[in-house]
C-alpha positions in Angstrom: -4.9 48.2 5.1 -6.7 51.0 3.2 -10.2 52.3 3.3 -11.9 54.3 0.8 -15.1 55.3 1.9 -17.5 52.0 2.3 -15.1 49.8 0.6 -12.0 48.0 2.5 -8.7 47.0 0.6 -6.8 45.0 2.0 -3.8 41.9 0.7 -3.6 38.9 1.4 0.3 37.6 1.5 0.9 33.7 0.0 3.8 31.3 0.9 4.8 32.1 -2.8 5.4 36.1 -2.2 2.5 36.7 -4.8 -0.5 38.6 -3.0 -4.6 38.2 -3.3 -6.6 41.1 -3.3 -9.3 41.6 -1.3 -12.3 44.4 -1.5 -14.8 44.1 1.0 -18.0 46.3 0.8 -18.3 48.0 4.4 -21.9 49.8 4.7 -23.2 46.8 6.9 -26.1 49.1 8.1 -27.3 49.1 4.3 -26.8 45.5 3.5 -23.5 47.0 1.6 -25.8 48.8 -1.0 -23.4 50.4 -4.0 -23.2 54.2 -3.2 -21.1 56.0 -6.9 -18.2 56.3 -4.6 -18.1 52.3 -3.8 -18.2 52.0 -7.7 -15.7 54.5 -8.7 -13.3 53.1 -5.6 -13.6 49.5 -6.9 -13.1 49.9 -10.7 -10.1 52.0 -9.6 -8.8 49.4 -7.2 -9.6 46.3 -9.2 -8.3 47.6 -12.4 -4.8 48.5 -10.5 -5.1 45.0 -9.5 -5.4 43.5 -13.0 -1.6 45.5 -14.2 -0.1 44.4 -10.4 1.9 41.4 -11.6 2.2 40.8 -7.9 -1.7 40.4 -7.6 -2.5 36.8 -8.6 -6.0 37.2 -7.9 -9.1 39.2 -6.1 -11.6 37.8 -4.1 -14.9 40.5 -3.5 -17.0 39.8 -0.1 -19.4 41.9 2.0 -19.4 42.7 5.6 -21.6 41.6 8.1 -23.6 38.7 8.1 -26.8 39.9 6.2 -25.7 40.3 3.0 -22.9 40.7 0.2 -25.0 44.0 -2.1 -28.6 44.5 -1.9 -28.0 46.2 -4.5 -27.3 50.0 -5.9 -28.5 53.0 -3.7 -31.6 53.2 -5.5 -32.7 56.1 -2.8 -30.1 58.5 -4.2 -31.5 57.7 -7.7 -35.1 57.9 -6.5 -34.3 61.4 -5.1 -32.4 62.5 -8.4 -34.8 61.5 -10.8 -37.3 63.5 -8.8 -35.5 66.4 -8.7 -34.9 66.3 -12.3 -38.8 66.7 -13.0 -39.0 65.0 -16.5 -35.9 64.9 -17.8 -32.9 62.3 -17.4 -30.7 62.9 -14.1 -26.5 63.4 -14.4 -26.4 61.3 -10.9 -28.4 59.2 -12.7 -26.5 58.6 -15.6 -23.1 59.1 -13.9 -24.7 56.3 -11.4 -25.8 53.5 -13.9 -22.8 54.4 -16.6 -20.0 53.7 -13.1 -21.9 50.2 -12.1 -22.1 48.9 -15.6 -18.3 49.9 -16.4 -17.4 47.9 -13.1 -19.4 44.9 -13.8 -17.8 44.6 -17.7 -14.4 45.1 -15.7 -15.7 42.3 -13.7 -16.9 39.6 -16.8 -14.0 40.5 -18.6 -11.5 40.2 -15.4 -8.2 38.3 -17.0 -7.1 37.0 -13.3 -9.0 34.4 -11.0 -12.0 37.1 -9.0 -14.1 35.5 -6.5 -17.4 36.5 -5.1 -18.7 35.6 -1.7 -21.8 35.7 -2.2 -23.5 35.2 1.7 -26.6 36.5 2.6 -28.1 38.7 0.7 -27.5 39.3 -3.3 -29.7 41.1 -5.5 -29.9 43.2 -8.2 -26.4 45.6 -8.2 -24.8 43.1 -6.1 -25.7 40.1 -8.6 -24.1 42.5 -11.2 -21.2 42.4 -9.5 -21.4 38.5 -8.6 -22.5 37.0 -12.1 -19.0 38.9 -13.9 -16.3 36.8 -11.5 -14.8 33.8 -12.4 -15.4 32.2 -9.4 -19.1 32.9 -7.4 -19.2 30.9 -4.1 -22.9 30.8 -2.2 -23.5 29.5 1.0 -26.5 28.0 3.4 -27.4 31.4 3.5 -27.2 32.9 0.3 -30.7 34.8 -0.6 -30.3 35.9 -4.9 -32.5 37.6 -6.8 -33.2 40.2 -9.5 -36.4 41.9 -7.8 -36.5 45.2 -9.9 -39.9 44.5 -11.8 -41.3 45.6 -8.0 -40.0 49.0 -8.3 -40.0 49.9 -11.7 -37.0 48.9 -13.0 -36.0 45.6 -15.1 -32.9 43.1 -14.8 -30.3 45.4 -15.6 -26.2 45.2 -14.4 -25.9 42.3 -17.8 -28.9 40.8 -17.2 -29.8 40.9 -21.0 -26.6 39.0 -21.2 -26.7 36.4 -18.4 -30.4 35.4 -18.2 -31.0 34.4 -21.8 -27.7 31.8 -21.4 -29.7 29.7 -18.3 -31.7 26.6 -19.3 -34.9 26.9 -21.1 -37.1 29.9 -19.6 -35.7 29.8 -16.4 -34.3 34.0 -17.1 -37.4 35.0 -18.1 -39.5 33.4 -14.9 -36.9 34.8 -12.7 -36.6 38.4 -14.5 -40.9 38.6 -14.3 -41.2 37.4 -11.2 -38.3 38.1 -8.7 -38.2 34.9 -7.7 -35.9 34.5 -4.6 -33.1 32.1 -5.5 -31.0 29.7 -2.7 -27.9 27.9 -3.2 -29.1 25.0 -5.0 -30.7 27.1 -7.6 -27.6 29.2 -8.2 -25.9 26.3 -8.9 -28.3 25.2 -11.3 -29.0 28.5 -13.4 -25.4 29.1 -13.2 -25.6 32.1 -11.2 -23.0 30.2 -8.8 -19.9 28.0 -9.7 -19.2 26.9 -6.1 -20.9 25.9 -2.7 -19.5 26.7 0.7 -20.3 27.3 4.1 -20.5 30.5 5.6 -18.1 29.7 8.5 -15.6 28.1 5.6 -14.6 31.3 3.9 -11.2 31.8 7.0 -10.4 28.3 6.1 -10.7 28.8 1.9 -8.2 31.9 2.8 -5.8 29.9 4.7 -5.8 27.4 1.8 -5.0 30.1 -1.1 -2.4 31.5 1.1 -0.3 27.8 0.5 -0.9 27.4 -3.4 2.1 28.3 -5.6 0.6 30.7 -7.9 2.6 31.7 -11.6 2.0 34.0 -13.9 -0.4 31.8 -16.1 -3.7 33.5 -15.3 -6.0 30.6 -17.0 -3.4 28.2 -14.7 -4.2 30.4 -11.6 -8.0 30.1 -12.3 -7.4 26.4 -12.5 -5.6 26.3 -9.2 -8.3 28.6 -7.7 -11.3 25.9 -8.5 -9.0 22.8 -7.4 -9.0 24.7 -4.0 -12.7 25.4 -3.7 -13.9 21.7 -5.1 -11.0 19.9 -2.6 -12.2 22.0 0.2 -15.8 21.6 -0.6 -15.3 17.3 -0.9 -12.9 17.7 2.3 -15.6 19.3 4.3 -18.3 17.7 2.5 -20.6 20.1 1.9 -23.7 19.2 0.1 -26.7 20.9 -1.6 -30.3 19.9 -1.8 -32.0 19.6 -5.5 -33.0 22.7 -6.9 -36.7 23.4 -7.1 -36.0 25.2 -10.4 -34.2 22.1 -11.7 -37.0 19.7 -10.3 -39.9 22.2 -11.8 -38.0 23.2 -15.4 -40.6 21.8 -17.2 -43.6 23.2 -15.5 -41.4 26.8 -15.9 -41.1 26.3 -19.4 -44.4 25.7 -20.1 -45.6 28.7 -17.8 -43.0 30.9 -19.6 -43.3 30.2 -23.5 -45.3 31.6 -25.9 -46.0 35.7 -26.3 -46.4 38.1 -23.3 -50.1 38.2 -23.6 -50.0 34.3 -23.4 -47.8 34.1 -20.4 -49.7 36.8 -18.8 -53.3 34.7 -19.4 -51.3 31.7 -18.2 -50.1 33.4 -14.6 -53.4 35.3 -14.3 -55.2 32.1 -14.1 -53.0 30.5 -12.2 -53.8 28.1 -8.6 -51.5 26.7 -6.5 -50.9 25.6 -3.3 -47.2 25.3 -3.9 -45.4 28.0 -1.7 -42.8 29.4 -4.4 -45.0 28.9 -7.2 -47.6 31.2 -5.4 -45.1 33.6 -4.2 -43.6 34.0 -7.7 -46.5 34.2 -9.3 -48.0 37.4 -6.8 -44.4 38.9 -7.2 -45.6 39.0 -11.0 -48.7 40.0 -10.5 -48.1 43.0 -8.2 -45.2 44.1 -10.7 -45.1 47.2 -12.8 -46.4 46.4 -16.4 -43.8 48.5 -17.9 -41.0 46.6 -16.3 -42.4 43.0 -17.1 -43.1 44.5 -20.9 -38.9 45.4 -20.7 -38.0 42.0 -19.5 -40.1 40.3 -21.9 -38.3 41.9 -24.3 -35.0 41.4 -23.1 -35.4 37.8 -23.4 -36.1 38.1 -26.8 -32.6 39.5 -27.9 -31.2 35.9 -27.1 -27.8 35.4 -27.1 -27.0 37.4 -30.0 -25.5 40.7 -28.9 -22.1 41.3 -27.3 -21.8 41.9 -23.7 -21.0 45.5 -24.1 -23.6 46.0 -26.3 -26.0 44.5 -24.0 -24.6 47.3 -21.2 -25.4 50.3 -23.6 -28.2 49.0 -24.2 -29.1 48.8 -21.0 -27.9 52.6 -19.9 -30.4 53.7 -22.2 -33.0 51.4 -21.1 -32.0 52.3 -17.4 -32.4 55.8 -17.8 -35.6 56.1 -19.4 -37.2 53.8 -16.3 -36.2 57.1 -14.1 -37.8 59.3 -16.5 -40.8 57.6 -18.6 -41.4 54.2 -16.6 -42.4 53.5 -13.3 -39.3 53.5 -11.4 -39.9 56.7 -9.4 -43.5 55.3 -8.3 -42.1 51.8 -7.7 -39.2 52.8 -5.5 -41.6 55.7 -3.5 -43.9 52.7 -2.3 -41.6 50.1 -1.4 -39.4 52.1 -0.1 -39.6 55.7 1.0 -43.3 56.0 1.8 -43.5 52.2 1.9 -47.3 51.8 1.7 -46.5 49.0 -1.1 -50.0 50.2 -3.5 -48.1 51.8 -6.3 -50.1 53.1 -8.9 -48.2 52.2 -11.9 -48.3 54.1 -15.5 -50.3 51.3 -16.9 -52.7 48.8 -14.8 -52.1 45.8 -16.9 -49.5 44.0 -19.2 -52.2 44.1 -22.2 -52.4 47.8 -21.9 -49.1 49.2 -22.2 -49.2 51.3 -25.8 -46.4 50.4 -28.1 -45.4 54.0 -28.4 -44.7 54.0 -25.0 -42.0 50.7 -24.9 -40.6 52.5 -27.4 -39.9 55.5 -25.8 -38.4 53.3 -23.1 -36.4 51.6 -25.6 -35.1 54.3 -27.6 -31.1 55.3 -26.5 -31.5 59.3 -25.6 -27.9 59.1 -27.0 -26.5 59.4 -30.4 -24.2 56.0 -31.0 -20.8 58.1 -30.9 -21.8 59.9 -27.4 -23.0 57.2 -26.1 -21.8 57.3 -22.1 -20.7 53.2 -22.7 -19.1 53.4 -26.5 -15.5 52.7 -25.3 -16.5 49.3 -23.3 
């Protein structure tokens, strides 16, 4: 078994002599937040895994019981971005250029890679999640993309994967933060699979038995037979999504312009607890951020994945530097007084000139940090 820094490597033999690979993220303490090393370590390790004709497949899980990622090490970038006093940060760009590199590795993985996603999955860790062929949640699975409260906006491919869920269910959840459980991920297709948490021993016993080939899409098959038998022999079940129940009320929240869906959530009552929640989440959010994921939903579905990554580095960067991302991280979470005074007070106020800024690469297209993905 080898360790490299917060990340464990370890094999898992199979009756067939063919071996799983198995990363497990090892910072318990920090709900197994990405540091750059845990990046670096795991593109290294997963891309030796992809040439290892011996490696049939990778399965990616957490330690402890709270959670799989909370996401990147957004103190480090906090502190960097400080330091840097106006002007975008190396360990900033060295950070955000590692994680997106890893999660394309991950959506464009040619072998059967699972995520256990227990506890605990947001932002960074969702990146790494939403890329693997197989993405089991559990009872306890907690997901969300929370960055419009510090500054930030869906980033790690969220251009890409939001706009492909049903109607204006990426948008609601990239404005509001809304907190996502098992039955929802299922829905939105952030999850492919439902387990229990005490299952995942028994799921590793059963992978050890299958006769694996070389036929990666074959292998991938063989890997969802496993999960959906084991699922039916155990008989797990889900509730009904709330999302799936309330799509229509979503959509009609959610369509129209900014200014329309901001007049719309503004005037807003309800008594219904998610609804309310969701709606305060957006309310309390940083203008700039909502202004970035309103505008990432209306690229569609037209550009590439990799495209949607650079796009997304330059978006990234500019947060630390011109948005709000310093201000939103210092009151959630280093002087955690929560009353942070954002750039702009209100949605209707943020100056065009300014988005732009925000939206404008700081790179020219052929030294862009991303052009070879």
């Amino acid at each position: 078994m080898a360790m490299t820094n917060d990340v464990v490597f370890q094999t898992l033999g199979t009756a067939c002599g063919k071996h799983i690979g198995i990363a497990t993220l090892n910072v318990e303490a920090a709900l197994n937040a990405l540091n750059l090393e845990m990046v670096k370590a795991l593109f290294q390790q997963l891309s030796a895994w992809q040439q290892d004709d011996k490696t049939v497949a990778v399965i990616l899980d957490g330690s402890g019981e709270k959670a799989f990622c909370a996401g990147g090490d957004i103190r480090a970038l906090y502190q960097a971005a400080k330091a840097a006093d106006g002007e975008v940060a190396a360990t900033v760009t060295e950070f955000f250029s590692h994680e997106y590199q890893l999660d394309y590795l991950m959506h464009t993985f040619d072998k059967p890679l699972l995520v256990w996603g227990d506890g605990i999955v947001m932002g960074g860790g969702l990146g790494l999640m939403v890329g693997a062929s197989h993405r089991v949640v559990t009872e306890h699975s907690r997901l969300a993309m929370p960055e419009v409260s510090i500054g930030l906006y869906p980033d790690v491919g969220g251009s890409y994967f939001l706009n492909r869920m049903p109607g204006k269910l990426g948008l609601f959840l990239a404005l509001t933060g809304y907190g996502l459980k098992a039955s929802d991920c299922l829905y939105s297709g952030l999850a492919t699979h439902y387990l229990h948490r005490d299952d995942k021993q028994l799921l590793l016993d059963k992978l050890a038995e299958v006769k694996w080939g070389m036929n990666t899409s074959l292998n991938k098959q063989k890997f969802s037979d496993v999960l959906v038998a084991l699922r039916n022999q155990l008989g797990r079940s889900v509730a009904v999504s709330p999302l799936k129940k309330n799509q229509g009320l979503i959509d009609e929240l959610f369509s129209g312009d900014l200014r329309e869906i901001d007049s719309k959530l503004v005037a807003l009552e309800t008594e219904v607890e998610w609804l309310a929640k969701a709606r305060n989440n957006y309310l309390a959010g940083s203008p700039l951020s909502i202004c970035l994921g309103y505008a990432q939903s209306q690229i569609g579905t037209e550009m590439t994945l990799a495209e949607c990554f650079r796009q997304e580095l330059d978006w990234s960067v500019n947060c630390t530097v011109h948005g709000d991302f310093v201000e939103g991280v210092r009151a959630l979470l280093i002087d955690k007084d929560k009353t942070p005074h954002w750039h702009v007070p209100h949605v209707s106020d943020v100056p065009e000139e300014m988005m732009t800024t925000l939206m404008t690469s700081p790179w020219h297209a052929d030294d862009h940090p991303l052009n070879k993905l």
